[in-house]
C-alpha positions as CSV (number, residue, x, y, z in Angstrom):
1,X,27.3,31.6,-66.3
2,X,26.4,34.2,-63.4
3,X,26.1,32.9,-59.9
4,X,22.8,32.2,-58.8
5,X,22.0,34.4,-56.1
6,X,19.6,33.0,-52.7
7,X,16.6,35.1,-52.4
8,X,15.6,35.4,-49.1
9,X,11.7,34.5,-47.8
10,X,9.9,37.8,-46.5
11,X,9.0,37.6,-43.1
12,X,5.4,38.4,-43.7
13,X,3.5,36.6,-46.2
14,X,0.5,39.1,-47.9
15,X,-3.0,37.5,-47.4
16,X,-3.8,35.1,-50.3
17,X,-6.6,37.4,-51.2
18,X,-9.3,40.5,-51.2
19,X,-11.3,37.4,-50.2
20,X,-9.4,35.9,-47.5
21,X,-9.2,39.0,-45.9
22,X,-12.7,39.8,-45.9
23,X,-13.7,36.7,-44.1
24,X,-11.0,37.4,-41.2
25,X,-13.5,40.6,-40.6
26,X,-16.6,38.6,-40.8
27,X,-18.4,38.9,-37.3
28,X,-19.4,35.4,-36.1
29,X,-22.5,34.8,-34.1
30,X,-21.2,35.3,-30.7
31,X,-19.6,38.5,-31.4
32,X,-23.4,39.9,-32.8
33,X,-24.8,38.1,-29.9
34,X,-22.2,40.3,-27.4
35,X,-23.0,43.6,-29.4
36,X,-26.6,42.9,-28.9
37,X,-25.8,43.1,-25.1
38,X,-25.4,46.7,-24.8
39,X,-29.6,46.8,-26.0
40,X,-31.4,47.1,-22.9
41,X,-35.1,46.4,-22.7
42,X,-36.2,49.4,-20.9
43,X,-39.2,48.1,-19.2
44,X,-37.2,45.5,-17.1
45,X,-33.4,46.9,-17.3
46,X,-31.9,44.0,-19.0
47,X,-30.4,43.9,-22.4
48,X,-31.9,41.4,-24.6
49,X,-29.8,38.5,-25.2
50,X,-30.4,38.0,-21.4
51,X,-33.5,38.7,-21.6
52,X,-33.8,35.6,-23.9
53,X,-35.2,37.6,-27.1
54,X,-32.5,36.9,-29.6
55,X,-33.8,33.6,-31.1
56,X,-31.1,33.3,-33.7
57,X,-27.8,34.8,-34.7
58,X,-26.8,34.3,-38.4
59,X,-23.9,35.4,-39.9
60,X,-24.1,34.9,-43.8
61,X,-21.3,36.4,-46.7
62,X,-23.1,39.8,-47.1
63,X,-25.4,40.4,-44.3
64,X,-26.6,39.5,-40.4
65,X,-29.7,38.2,-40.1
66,X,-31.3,38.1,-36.6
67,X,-34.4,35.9,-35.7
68,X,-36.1,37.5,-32.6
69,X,-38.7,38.4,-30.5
70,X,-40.5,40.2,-27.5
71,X,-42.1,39.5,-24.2
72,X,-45.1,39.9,-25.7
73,X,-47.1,41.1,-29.1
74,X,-48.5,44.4,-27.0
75,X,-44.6,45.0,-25.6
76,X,-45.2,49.1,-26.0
77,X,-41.4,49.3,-26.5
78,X,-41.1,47.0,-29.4
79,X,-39.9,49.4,-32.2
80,X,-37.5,51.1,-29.9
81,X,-35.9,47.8,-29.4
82,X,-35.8,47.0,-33.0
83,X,-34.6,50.3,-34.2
84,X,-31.6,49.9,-31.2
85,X,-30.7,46.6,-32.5
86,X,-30.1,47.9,-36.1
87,X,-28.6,50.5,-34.8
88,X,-26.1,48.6,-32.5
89,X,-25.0,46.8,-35.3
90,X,-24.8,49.5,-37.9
91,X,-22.4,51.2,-35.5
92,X,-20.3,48.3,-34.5
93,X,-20.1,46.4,-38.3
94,X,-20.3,48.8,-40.7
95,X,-20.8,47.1,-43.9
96,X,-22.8,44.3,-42.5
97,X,-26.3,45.1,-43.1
98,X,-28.9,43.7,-40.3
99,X,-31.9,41.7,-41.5
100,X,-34.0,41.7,-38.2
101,X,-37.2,39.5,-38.1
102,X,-39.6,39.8,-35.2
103,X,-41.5,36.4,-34.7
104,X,-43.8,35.0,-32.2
105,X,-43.2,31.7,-32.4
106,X,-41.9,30.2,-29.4
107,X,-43.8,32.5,-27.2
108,X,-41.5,34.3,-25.3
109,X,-41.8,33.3,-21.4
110,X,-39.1,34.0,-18.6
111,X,-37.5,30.6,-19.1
112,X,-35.9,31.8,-22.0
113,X,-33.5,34.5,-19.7
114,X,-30.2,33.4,-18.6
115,X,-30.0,32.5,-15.0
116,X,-28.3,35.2,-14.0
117,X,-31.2,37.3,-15.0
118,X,-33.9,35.2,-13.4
119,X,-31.7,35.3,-10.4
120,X,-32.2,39.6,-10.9
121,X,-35.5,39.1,-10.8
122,X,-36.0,36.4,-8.0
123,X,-37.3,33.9,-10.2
């Protein structure tokens, strides 16, 4: 009988699957939300998560889905913002397609900003 022979343990283990590693690349809500920083509403200088636009963040297993809004229905910038927010995110997560959905409901009003941007503003 040959001598049985101690294989040693790699130092690495391989991810446990395609899977697995797919989901360590999956954006989570706060990293969308941060990307979504660099979109600045032009009309008042701040970008929009400040602002208090972005309603919702939802990271699902093939796309992001944004709920948000602007200061008002007659906002003359609206599609600019939109189209920079889909393109933000194209950019920064390829392979993550953006579902954005502009809704009125709340009402946007300038309690929704962070206080740091009311505090821009003097409010």
């Amino acid at each position: 009988m040959a001598p049985v022979t101690p294989r040693k343990m790699p130092t690495t283990m391989p991810p446990l699957s395609t899977a697995a590693s797919a989901d360590a690349a999956r954006p989570d809500a706060e990293s969308v939300r941060a990307l979504l920083r660099q979109v600045i509403d032009p009309e008042v200088g701040a970008n929009i998560v400040d602002m208090g636009l972005i309603y919702e963040v939802a990271v699902g297993a093939d796309a992001i889905r944004i709920s948000m809004t602007m200061t008002s229905p007659a906002c003359p910038m609206g599609e600019m913002i939109l189209d920079e927010v889909r393109a933000v995110l194209a950019d920064e997560l390829p392979g993550w397609p953006a579902e954005v959905a502009l809704v009125w409901e709340p009402p946007w009003n300038p309690s929704m900003m962070s206080e740091r941007t009311r505090q821009n503003f003097g409010w």
